[in-house]
N, C-alpha and C positions, 0 to 999 in steps of 0.2 A: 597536591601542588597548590601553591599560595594565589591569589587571583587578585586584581583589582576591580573583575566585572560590576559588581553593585557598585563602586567608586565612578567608572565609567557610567553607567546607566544612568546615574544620578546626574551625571554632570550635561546630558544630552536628555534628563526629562523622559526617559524609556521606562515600562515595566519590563520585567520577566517576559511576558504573553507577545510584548510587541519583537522584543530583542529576539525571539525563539523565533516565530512567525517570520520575522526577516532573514534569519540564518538558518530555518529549516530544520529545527528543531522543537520539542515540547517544552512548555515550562520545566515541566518538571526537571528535566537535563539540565537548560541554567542554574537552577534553585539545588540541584548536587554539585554544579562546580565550583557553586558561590560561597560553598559552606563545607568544600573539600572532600565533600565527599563519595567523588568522580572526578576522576583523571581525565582531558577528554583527550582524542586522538589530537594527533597534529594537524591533520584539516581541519578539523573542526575550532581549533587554537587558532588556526590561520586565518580560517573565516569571521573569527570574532575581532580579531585584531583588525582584521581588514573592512570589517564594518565599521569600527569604530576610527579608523586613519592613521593607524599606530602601528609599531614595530609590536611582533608579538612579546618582545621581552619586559614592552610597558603593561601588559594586562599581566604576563604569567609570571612568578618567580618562585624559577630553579630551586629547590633543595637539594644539595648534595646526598642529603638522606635518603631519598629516595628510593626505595629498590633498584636496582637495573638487574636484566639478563648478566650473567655472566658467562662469558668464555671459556669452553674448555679444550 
């Protein structure tokens, strides 16, 4: 999923270590969603956005492509 976090970080003067630390998480977990390559849950999407004052749709953007579960 596409992210704005290093966009955000930058704009409030945060690394990784502090952003992580704050939200309860490790570096390393920012530094996978930053670079797509970790989905995170929906808490954890909520919690970033809500750190930073934002609706979660400004940090995360939706791909349709996405896998979903499907119904059967």
């Amino acid at each position: 999923m596409k992210n704005k976090i290093k966009i955000f970080r930058a704009m409030h003067n945060l690394t990784q270590e502090h952003l992580a630390d704050a939200i309860g998480v490790n570096r390393q977990t920012i530094l996978a969603i930053e670079k797509e390559k970790y989905v995170p849950s929906l808490d954890l999407a909520f919690k970033i956005s809500r750190y930073f004052g934002v609706n979660v749709e400004e940090v995360f953007i939706f791909n349709e492509k996405t896998p979903t579960i499907m119904e059967t």
